[in-house]
N, C-alpha and C positions, 0 to 999 in steps of 0.2 A: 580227668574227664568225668564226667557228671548223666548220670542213664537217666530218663527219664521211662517209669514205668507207668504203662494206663489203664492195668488190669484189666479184667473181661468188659466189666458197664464200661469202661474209656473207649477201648477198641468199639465196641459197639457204636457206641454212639459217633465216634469218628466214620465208620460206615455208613452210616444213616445221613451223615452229615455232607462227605462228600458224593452220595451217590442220588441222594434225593434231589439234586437240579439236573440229573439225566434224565431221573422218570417223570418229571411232573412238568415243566417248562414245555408249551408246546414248539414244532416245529419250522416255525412261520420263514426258517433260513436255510430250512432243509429238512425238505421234505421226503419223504420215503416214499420212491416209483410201487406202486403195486400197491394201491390201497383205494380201489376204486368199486370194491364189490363186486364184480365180473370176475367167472371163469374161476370162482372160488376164492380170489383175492379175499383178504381183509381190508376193512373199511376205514377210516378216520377216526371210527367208533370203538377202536381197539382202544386208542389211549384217552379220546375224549369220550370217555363212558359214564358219566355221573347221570345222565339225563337220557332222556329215551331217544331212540332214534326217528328222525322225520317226523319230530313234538311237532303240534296241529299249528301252535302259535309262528308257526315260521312256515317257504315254501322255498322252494328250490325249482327255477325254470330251466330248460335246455331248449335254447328256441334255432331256428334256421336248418336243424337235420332235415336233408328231404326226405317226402315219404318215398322217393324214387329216385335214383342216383345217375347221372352219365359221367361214364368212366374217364378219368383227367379233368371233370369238370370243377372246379372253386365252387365251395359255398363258406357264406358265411353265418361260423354257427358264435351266438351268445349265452352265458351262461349268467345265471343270476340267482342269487341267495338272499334272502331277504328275513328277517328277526327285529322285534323291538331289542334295542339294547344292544344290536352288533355294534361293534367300534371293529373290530379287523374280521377280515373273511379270508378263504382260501378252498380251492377247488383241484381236483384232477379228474380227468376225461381220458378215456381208451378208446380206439376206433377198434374191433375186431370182426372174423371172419367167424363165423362157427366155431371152426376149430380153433379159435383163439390163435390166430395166425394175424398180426399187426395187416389193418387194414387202411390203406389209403394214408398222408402223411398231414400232418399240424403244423401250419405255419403262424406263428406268432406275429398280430397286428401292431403291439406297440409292446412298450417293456416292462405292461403288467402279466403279459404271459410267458411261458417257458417251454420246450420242447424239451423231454427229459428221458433219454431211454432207460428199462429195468438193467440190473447187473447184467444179467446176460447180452444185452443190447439186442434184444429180439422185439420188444414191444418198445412204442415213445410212447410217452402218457404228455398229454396237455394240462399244466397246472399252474397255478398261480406262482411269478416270481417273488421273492422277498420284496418288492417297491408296490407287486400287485397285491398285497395282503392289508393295505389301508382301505377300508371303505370309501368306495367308490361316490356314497351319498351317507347321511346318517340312518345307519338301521339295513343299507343296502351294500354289497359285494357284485359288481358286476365286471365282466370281464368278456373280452370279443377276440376269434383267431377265426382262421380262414383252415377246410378240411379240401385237400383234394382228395378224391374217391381215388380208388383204384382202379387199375386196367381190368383187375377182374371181373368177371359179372357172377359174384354171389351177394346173398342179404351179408349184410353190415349192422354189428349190434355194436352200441357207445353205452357204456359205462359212468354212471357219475358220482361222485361223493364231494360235499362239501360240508365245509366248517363254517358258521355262523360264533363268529367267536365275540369273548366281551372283551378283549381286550388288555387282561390282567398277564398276560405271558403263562397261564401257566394252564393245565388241561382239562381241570375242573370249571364247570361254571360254562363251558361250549357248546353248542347244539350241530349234530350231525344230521346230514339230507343227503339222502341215494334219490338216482332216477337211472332209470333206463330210456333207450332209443332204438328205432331200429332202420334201418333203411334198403329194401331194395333194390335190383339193380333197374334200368327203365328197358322196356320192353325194345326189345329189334324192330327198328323197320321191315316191314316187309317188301 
């Protein structure tokens, strides 16, 4: 029987070797719930960090939040990302309460969106599935689901972070865009 030894540099580099496509490949087939900036989350910009965050050259829209809610009622919210040079994109969205208390639910319009709860399954985050991470246009990420509001009647704060990616699989070379929203409840009839 025949050992093979690979001294310290062998082992090393066999480390480096196997572990470098967990760090660096981003995660366009699984994505990690909780990374939306809200409520202290970390953002998309933990592992795509080479480039500044919400760089001028790009924009990130969160369109259809109302500025006033009635509770059970559908709206539909779009999200859109926008970069020269995107070729794939990707998004997650949080509806919460103040207290970070999961607010009202995400229903996904067609099967580029996903409805995805954290470990705990206390919050769904609305994100891009793997089919919805193609560019929608070139240079463009856009993506449409429908928010019911909750029963409750407190303000309502949405979370957002998105990936303006090139394309290349891996985490360098991506541009990261936060937005915020908020939405109220609509005033009682009197």
């Amino acid at each position: 029987m025949s050992r093979v030894s690979l001294g310290s540099a062998g082992v090393l580099a066999t480390a480096v070797t196997c572990a470098a496509p967990l760090v660096v490949f981003a995660s366009v087939t699984s994505l990690v719930p909780a990374r939306t900036g809200g409520f202290g989350e970390m953002t998309c910009h933990q592992c795509h960090s080479n480039n500044p965050l919400n760089d001028l050259a790009g924009r990130l829209a969160l369109t259809g939040v109302p500025d006033s809610y009635t509770p059970g009622q559908r709206y539909l919210i779009t999200v859109v990302v926008a970069r020269p040079q995107l070729v794939r994109a990707g998004f997650q969205l949080s509806a919460r309460f103040e207290s970070g208390d999961n607010a009202g639910t995400f229903h996904p319009s067609d099967d580029r969106v996903e409805a995805v709860p954290d470990d705990a399954g206390r919050i769904t985050y609305a994100q891009h599935s793997p089919t919805g991470a193609d560019a929608a246009a070139p240079g463009e990420g856009t993506w449409t689901l429908e928010w019911t509001a909750p029963p409750a009647t407190l303000q309502v704060v949405f979370h957002l972070a998105a990936n303006a990616a090139n394309g290349d699989g891996l985490s360098r070379g991506d541009f990261i865009y936060t937005a915020t929203a908020a939405s109220r409840p609509a005033a009682a009839p009197r």
